[in-house]
MARNU-119188 format. One line per field, with one value per residue: x, y negated, z of N, C-alpha, C in turn; residue number from 1. Coordinates in nm, 3 decimals. Example, Ala and Ser with C-alpha at 12.3 -4.5 7.8 and 13.67 -1.06 7.14 Angstrom:
2
nxx: 1.319,1.285;
nyy: 0.569,0.225;
nzz: 0.780,0.708;
caxx: 1.230,1.367;
cayy: 0.450,0.106;
cazz: 0.780,0.714;
cxx: 1.320,1.290;
cyy: 0.330,-0.003;
czz: 0.780,0.787;
i: 1,2;
//
This chain:
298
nxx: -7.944,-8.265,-8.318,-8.559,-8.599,-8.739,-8.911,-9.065,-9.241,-9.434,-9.714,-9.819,-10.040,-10.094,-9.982,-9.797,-9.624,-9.558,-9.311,-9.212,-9.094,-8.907,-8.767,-8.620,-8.503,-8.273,-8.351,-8.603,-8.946,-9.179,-9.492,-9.622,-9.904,-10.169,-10.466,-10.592,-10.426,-10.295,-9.984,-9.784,-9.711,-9.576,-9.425,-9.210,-9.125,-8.989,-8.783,-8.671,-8.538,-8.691,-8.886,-8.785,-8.734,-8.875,-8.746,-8.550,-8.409,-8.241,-8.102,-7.880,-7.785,-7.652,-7.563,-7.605,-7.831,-7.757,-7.765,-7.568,-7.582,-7.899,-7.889,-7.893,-8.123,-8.427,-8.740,-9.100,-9.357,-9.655,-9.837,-9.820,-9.465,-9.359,-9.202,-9.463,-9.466,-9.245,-9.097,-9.116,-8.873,-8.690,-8.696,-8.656,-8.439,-8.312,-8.362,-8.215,-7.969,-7.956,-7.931,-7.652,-7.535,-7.344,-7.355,-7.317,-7.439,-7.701,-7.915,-7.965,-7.979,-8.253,-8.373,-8.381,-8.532,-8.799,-8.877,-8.863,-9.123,-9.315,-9.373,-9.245,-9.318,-9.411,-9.223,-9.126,-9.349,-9.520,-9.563,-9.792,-9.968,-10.038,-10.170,-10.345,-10.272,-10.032,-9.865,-9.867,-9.686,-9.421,-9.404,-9.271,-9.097,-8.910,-8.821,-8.652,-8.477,-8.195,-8.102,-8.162,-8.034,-8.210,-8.582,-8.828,-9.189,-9.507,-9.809,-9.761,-9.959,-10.181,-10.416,-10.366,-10.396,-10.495,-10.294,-10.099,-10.070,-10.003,-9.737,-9.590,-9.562,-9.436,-9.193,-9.092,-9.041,-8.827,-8.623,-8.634,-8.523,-8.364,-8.157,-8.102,-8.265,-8.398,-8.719,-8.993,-9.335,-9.607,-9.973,-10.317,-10.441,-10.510,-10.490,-10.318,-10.092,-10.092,-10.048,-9.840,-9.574,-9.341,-9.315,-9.483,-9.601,-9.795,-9.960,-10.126,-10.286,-10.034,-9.851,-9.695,-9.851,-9.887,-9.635,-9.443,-9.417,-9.683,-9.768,-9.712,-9.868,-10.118,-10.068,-10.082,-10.294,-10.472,-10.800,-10.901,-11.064,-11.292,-11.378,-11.644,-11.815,-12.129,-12.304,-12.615,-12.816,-12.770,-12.837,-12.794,-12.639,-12.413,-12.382,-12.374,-12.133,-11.928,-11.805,-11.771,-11.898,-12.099,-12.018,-12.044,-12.211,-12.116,-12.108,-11.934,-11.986,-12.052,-11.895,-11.735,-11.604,-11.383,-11.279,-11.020,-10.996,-11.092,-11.077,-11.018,-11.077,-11.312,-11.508,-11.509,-11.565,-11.828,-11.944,-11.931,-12.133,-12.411,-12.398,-12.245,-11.887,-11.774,-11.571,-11.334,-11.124,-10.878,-10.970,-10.791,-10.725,-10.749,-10.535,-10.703,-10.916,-10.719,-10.601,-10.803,-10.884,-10.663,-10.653,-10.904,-11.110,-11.407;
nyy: 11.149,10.969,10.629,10.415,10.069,9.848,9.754,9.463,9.348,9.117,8.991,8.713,8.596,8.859,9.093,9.361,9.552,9.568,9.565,9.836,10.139,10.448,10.782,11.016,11.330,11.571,11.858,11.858,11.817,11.556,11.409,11.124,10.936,10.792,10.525,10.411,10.172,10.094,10.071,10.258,10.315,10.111,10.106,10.302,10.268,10.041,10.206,10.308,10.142,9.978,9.776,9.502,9.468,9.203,9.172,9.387,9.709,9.978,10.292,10.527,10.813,10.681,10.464,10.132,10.149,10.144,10.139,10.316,10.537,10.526,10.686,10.983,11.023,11.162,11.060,11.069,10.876,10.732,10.706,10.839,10.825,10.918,10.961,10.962,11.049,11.227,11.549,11.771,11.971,11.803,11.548,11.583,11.640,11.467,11.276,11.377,11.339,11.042,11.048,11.075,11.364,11.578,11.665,11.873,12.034,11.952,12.023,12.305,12.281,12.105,12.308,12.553,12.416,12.344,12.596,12.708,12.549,12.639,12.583,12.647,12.741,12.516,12.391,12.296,12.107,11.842,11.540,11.424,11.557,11.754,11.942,11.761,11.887,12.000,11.799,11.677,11.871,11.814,11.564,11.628,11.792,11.578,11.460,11.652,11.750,11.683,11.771,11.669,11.454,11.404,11.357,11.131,11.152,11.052,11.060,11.382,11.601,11.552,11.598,11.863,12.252,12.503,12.700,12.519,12.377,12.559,12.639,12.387,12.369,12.538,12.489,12.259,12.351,12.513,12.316,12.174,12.406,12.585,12.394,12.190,11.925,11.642,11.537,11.320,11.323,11.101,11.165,11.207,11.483,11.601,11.845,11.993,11.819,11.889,12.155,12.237,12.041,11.935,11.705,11.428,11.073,10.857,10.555,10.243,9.969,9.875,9.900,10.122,10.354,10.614,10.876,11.193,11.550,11.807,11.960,11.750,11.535,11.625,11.695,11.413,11.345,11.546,11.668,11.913,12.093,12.416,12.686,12.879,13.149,13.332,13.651,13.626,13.462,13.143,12.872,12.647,12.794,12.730,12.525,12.580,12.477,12.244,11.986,12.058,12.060,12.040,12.003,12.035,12.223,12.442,12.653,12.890,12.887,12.701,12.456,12.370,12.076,12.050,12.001,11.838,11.995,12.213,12.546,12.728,13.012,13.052,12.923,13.143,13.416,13.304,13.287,13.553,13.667,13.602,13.703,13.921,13.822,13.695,13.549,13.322,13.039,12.797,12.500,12.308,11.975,11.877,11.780,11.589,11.505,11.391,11.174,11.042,10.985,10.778,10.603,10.469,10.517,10.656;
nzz: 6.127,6.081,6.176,6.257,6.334,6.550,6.339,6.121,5.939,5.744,5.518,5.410,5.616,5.698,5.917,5.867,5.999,6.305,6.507,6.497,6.576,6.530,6.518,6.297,6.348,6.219,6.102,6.131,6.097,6.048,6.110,5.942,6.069,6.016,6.018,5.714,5.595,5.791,5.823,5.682,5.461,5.394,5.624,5.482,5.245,5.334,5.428,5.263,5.090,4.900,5.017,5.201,5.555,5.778,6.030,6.229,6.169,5.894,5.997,5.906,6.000,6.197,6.046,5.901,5.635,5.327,4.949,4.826,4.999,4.968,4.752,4.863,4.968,4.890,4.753,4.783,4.614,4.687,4.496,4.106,3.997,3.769,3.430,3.201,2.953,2.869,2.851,3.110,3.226,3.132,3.243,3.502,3.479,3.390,3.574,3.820,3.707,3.747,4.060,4.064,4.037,3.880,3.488,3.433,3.636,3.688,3.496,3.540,3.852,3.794,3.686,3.891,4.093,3.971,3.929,4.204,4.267,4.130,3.863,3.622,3.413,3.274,3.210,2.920,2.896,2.836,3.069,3.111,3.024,3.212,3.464,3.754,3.977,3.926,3.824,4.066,4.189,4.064,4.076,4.381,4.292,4.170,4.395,4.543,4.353,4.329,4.535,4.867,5.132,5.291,5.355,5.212,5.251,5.080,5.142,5.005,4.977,4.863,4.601,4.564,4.528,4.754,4.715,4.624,4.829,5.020,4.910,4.874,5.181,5.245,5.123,5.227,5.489,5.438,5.386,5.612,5.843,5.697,5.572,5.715,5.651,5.725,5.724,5.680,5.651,5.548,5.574,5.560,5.627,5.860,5.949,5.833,5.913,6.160,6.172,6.044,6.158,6.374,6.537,6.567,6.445,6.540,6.406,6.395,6.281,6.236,6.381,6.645,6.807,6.940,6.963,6.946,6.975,6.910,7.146,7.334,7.313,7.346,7.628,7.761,7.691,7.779,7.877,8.140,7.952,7.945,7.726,7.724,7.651,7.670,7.690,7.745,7.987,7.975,8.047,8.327,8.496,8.628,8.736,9.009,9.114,9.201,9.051,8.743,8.489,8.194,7.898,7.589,7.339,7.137,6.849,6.937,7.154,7.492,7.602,7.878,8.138,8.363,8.712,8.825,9.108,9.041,9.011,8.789,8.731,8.923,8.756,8.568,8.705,8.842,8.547,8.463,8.606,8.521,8.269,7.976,7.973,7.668,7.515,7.657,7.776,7.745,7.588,7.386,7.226,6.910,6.672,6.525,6.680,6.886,6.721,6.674,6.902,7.019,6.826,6.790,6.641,6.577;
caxx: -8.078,-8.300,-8.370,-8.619,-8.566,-8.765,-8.940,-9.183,-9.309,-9.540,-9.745,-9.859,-10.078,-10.142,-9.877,-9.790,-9.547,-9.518,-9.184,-9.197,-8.950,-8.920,-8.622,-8.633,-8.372,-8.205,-8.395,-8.743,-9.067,-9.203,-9.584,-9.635,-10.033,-10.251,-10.596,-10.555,-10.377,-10.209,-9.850,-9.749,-9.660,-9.471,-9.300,-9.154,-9.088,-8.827,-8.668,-8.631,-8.465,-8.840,-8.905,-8.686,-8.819,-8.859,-8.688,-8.564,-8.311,-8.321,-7.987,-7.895,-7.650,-7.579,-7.515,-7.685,-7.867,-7.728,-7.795,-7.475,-7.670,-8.056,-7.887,-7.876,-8.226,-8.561,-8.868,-9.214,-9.433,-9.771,-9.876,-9.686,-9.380,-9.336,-9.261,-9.567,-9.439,-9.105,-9.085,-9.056,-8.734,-8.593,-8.757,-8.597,-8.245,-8.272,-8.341,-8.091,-7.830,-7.976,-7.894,-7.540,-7.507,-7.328,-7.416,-7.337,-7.532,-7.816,-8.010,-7.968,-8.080,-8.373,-8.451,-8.435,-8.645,-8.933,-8.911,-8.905,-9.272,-9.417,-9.416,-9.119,-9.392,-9.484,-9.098,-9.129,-9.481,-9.516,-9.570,-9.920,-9.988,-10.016,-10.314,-10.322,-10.187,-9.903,-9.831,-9.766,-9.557,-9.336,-9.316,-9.247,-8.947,-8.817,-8.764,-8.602,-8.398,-8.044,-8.066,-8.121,-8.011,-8.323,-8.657,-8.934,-9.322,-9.631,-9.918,-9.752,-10.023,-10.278,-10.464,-10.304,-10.510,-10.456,-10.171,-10.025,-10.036,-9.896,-9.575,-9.510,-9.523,-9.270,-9.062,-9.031,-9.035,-8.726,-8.576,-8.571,-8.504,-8.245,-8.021,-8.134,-8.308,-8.471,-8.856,-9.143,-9.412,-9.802,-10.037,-10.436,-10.504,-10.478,-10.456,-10.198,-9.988,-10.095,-9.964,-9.652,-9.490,-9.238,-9.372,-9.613,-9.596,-9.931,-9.951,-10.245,-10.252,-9.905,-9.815,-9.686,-9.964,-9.782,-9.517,-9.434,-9.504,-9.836,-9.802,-9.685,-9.973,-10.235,-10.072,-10.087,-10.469,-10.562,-10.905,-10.952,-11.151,-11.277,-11.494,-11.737,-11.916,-12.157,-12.460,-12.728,-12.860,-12.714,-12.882,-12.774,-12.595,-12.243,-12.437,-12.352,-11.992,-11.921,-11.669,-11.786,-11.939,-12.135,-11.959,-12.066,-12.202,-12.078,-12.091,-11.857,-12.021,-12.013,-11.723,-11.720,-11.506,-11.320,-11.217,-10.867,-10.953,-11.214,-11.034,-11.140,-11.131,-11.461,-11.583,-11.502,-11.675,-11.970,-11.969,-11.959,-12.233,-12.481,-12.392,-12.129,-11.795,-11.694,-11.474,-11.319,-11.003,-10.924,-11.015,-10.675,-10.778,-10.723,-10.474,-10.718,-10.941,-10.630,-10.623,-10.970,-10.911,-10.575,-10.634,-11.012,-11.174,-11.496;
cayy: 11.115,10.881,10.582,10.268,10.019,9.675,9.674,9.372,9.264,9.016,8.940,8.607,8.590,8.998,9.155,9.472,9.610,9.475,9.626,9.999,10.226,10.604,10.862,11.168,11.413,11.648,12.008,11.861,11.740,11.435,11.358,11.032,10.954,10.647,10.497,10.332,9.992,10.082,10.048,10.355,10.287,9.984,10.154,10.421,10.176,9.964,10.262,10.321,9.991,9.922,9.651,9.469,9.337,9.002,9.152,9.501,9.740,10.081,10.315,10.660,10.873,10.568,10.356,10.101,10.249,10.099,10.186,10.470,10.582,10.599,10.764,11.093,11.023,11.207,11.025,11.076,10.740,10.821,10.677,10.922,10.752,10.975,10.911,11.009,11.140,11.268,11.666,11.860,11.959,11.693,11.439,11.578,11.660,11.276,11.216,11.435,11.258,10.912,11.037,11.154,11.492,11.634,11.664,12.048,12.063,11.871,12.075,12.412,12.211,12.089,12.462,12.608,12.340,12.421,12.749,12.695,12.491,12.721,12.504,12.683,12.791,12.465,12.306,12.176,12.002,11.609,11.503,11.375,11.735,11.880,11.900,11.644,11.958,12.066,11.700,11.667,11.968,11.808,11.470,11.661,11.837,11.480,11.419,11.726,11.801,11.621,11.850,11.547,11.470,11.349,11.361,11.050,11.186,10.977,11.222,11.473,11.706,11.499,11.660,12.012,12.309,12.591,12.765,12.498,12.347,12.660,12.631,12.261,12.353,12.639,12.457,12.144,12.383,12.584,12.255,12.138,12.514,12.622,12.311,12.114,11.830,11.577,11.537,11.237,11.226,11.058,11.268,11.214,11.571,11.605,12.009,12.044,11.783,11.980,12.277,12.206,11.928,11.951,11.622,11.343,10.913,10.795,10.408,10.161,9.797,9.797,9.907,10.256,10.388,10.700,10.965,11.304,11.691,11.760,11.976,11.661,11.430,11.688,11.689,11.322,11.290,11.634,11.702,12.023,12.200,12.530,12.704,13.031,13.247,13.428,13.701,13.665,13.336,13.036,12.752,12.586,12.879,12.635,12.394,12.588,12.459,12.133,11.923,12.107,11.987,12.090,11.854,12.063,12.321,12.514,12.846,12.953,12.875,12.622,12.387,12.271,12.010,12.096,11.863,11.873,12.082,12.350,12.680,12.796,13.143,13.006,12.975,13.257,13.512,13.285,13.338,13.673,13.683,13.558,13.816,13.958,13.718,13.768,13.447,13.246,12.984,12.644,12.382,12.172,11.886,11.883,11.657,11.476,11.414,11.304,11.074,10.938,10.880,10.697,10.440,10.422,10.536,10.750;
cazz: 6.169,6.029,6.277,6.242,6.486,6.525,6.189,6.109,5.768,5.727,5.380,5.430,5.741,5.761,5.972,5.826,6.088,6.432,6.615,6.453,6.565,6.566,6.454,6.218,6.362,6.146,6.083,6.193,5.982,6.101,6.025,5.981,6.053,6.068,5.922,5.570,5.623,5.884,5.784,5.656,5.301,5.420,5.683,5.438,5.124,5.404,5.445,5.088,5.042,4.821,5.066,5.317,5.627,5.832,6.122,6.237,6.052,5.917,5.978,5.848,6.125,6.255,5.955,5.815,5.496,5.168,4.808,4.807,5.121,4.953,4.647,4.842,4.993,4.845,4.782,4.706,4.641,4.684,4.317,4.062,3.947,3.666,3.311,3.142,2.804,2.903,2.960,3.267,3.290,3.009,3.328,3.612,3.470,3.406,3.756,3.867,3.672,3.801,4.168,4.104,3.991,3.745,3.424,3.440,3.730,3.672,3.453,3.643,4.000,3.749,3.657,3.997,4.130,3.931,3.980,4.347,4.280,4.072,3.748,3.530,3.278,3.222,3.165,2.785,2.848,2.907,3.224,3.094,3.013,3.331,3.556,3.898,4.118,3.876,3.835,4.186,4.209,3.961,4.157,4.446,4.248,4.143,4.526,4.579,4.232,4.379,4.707,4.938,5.289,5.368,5.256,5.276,5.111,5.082,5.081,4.909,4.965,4.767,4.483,4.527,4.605,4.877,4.712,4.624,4.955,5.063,4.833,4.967,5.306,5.239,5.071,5.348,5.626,5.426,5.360,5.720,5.886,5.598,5.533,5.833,5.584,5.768,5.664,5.713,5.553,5.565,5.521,5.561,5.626,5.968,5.969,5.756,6.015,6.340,6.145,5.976,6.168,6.487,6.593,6.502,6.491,6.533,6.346,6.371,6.253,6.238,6.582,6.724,6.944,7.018,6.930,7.020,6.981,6.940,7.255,7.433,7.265,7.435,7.755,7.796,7.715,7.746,7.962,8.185,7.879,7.911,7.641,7.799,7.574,7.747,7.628,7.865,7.991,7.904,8.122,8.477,8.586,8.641,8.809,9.144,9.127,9.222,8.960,8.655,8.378,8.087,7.752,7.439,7.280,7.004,6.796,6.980,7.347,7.633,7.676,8.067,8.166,8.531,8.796,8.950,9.250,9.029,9.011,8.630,8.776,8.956,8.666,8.482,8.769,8.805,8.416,8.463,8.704,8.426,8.160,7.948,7.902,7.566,7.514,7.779,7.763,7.762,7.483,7.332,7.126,6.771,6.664,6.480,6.803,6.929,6.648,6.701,7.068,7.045,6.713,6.848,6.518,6.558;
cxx: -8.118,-8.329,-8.440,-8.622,-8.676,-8.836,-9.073,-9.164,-9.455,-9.553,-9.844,-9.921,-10.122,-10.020,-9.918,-9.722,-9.508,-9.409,-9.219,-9.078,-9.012,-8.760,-8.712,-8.469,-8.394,-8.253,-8.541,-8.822,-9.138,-9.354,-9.574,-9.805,-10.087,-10.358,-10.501,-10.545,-10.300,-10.085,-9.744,-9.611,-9.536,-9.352,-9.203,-9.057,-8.941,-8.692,-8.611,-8.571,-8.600,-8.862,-8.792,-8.793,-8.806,-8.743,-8.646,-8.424,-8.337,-8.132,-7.979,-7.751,-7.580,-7.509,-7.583,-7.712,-7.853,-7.773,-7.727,-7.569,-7.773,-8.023,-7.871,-8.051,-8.372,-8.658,-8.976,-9.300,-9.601,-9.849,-9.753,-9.610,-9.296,-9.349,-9.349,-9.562,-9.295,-9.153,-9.045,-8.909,-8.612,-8.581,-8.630,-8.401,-8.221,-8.256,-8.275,-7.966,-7.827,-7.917,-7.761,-7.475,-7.420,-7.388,-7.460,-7.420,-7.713,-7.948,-8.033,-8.062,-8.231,-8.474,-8.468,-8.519,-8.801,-9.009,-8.943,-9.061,-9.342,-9.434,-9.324,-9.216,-9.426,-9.314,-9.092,-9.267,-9.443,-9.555,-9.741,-10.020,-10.101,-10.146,-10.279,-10.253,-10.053,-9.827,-9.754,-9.651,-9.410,-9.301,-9.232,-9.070,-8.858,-8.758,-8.668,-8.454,-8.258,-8.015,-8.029,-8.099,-8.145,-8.450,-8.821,-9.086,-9.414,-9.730,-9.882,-9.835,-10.157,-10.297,-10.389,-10.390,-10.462,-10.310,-10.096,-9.972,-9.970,-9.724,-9.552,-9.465,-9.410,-9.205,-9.001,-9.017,-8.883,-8.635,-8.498,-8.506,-8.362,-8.146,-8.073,-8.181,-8.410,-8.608,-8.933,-9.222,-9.574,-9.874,-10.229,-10.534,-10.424,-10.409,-10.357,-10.061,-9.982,-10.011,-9.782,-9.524,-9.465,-9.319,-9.426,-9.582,-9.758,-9.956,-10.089,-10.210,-10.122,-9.777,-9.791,-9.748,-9.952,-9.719,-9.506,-9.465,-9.614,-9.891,-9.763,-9.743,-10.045,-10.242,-10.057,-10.240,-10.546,-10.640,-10.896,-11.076,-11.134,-11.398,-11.530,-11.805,-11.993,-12.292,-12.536,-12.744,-12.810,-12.733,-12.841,-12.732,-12.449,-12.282,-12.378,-12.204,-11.951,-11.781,-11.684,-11.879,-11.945,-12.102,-11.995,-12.145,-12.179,-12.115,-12.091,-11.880,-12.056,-11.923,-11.787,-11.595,-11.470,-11.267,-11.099,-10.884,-11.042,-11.047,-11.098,-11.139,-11.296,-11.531,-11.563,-11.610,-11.789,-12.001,-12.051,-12.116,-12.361,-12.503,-12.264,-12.007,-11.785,-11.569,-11.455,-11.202,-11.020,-10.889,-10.909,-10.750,-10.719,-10.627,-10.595,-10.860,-10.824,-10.609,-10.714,-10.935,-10.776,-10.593,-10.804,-11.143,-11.274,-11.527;
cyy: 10.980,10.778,10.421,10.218,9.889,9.653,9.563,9.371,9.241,8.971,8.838,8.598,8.740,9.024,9.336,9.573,9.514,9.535,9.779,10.043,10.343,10.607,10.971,11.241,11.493,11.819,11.979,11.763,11.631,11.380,11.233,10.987,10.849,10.617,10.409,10.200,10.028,10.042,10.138,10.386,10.223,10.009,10.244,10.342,10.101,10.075,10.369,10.242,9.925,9.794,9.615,9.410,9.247,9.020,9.359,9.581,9.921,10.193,10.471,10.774,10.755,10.433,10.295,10.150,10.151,10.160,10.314,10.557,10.680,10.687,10.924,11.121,11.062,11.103,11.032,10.963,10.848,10.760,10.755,10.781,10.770,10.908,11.008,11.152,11.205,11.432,11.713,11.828,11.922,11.568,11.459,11.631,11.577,11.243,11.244,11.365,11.089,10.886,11.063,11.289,11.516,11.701,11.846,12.114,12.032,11.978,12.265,12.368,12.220,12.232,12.503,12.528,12.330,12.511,12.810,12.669,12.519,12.639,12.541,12.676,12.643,12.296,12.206,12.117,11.875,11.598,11.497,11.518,11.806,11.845,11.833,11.715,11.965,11.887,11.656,11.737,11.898,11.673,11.513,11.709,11.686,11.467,11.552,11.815,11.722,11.681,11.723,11.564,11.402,11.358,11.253,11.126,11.101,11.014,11.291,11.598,11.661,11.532,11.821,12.138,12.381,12.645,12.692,12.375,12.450,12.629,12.506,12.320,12.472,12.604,12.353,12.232,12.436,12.501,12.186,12.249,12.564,12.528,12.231,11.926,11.763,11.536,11.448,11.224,11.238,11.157,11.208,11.346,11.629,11.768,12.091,11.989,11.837,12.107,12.299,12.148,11.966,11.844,11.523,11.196,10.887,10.624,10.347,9.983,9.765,9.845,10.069,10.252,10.530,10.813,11.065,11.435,11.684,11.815,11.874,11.493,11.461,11.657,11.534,11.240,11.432,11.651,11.826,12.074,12.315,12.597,12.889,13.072,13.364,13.567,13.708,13.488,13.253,12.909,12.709,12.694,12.837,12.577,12.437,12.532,12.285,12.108,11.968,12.062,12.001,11.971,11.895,12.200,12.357,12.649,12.955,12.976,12.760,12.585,12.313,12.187,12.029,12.001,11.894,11.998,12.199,12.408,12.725,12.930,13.168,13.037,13.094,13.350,13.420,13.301,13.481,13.738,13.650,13.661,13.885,13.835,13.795,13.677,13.399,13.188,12.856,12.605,12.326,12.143,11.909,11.750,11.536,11.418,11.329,11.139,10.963,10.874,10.752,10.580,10.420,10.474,10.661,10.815;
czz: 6.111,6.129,6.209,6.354,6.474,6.416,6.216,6.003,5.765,5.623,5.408,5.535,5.773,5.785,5.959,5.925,6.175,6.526,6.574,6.438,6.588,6.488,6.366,6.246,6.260,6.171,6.133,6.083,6.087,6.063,6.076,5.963,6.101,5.963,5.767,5.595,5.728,5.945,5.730,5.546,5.295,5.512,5.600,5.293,5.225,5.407,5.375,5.021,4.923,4.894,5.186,5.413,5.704,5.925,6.188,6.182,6.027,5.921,5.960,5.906,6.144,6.195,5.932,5.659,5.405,5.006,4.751,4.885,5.062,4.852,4.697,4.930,4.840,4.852,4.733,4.691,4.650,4.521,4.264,3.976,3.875,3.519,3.198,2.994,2.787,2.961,3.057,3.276,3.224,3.142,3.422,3.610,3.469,3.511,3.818,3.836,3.755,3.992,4.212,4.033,3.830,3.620,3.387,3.483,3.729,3.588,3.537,3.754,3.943,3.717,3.756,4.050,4.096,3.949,4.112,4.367,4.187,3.883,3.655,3.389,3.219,3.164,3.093,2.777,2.903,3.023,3.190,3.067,3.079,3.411,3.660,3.995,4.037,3.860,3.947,4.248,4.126,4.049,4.273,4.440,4.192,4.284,4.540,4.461,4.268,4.509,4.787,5.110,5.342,5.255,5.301,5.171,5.152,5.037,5.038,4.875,4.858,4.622,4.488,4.613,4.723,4.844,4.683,4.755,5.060,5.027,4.866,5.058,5.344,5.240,5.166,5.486,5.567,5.396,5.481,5.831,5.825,5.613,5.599,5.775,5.679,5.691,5.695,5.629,5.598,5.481,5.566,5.636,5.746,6.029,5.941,5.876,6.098,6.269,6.062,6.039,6.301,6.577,6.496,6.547,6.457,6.477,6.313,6.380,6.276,6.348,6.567,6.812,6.973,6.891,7.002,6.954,6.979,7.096,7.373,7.448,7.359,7.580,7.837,7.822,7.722,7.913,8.022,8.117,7.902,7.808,7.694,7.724,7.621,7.687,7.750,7.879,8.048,8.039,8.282,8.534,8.636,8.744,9.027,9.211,9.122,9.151,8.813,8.624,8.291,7.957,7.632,7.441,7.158,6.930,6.874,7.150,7.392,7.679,7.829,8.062,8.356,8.595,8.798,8.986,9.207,8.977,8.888,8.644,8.845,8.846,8.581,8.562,8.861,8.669,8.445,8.524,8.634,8.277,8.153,7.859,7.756,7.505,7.633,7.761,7.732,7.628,7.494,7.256,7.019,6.771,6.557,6.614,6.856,6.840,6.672,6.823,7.067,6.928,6.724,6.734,6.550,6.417;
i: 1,2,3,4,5,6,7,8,9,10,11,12,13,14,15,16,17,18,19,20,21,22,23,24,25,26,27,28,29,30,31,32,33,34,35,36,37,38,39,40,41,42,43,44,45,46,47,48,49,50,51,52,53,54,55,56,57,58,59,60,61,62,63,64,65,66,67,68,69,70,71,72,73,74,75,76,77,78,79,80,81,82,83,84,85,86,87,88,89,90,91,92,93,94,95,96,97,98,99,100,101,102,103,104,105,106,107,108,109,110,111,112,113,114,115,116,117,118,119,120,121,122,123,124,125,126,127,128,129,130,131,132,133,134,135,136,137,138,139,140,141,142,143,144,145,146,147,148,149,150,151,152,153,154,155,156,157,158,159,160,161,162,163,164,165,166,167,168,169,170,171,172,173,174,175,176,177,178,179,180,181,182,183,184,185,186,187,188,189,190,191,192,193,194,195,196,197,198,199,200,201,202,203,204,205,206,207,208,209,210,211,212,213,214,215,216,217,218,219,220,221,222,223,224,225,226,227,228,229,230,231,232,233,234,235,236,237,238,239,240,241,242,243,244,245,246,247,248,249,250,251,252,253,254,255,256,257,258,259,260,261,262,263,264,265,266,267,268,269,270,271,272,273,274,275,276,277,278,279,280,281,282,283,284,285,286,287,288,289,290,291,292,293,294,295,296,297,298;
//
């Protein structure tokens, strides 16, 4: 397991990380999610040995993480950190050798790895070549071409379209499911984290402002939503129910908000009593409301 304990780093009077800890256990994806500046970058670079910081430490099953250590660690930067005019899989047999591997091995790993991310066909081109999605498929396969015990990404979904945001999220779910590879990575795109990831670190100005499942985000700020879809008429027919509370409308209906002591069976057959239900069930927040409400950002 991956564990950050204590981190701070401070670049001259902006404090980049103020006491940031979390873990990444072993077979679980980890989003890591916060506004731009937050500390993201900085948290992930410390525990890449990229930056050291003021105060804190970062340890890897219980070790402190050394340089033997990061050499079996994955990483994606979020700028590519590819060499430009170097082919495919001339690139990543290099990188393979750079982490270890045999030389036997190395180019094989580099071939299935491609082939895993869809880019075989495009092997003997230059890195510079390649379009911004196939590009990233290819950084993606540098992190992953040494079969690592761990895996840090920094956006890795950035610039890639549907399918090939599909074939990531295969491949990190079959990475942490299959060979129990530990996974974190920042992401921007909040939909992809609610759907992919085991659990979630929330990071603003520096600071952990929470952690958890997302079903154990919800149930800490989640409201008595229910959303009613009714055919027939619409207007002040709730109103007879004391604690209920009209909060939206949508497409999709009439979200009420419920007290404590309302019974949402109440409402359902006063619903009923108005027309025909055709939806009915309660409203979870999105993880990126959740977002909004906990780092304050409308």
């Amino acid at each position: 397991m991956l564990e950050l304990t204590g981190l701070r780093r401070t670049f001259g009077d902006l404090v980049a990380l103020d006491d940031v800890s979390f873990a990444v256990t072993e077979g679980h994806i980890v989003g890591f999610v916060g506004p731009n500046g937050a500390g993201k970058t900085t948290a992930m670079r410390i525990a890449l040995g990229v930056l050291t910081p003021d105060a804190g430490h970062v340890r890897w099953r219980g070790v402190p993480v050394d340089a033997q250590i990061r050499r079996s660690f994955g990483y994606m930067p979020e700028e590519r950190g590819l060499y430009p005019k170097m082919r495919v899989l001339e690139q990543l047999t290099y990188l393979a050798r750079l982490h270890g591997v045999a030389p036997t091995d190395a180019r094989r790993r580099a071939q299935e790895t491609i082939e895993v991310l869809g880019v075989a066909a495009r092997a003997k081109d230059r890195v510079e070549a390649l379009s911004l999605g196939n590009q990233q498929r290819v950084q993606l396969a540098s992190a992953l071409v040494h079969e690592p015990d761990l895996l840090v990404l920094d956006e890795p979904f950035s610039g890639l379209d549907p399918v090939g945001v599909d074939v990531l999220s295969g491949v990190l779910r079959r990475q942490a499911t299959n060979h129990g590879v530990p996974v974190v990575f920042s992401s921007h795109q909040l939909d992809l984290v609610e759907r992919i990831c085991d659990s979630v670190v929330l990071i603003d100005d520096g600071r952990i402002v929470a952690d958890g499942t997302i079903g154990e985000l919800r149930a800490r700020r989640e409201r008595r939503l229910f959303l009613v879809d009714v055919l027939g008429e619409a207007d002040g027919w709730h109103a007879t129910i004391p604690g209920v509370e009209l909060v939206d409308t949508t497409d999709d209906g009439l979200v009420f908000e419920l007290g404590e002591d309302v019974d949402e069976q109440r409402l359902l057959d006063l619903a009923r009593t108005s027309g025909d239900v055709v939806r009915f069930g309660p409203v979870h927040p999105s993880l990126a409301e959740l977002f909004r409400e906990v780092v304050g950002h409308e």
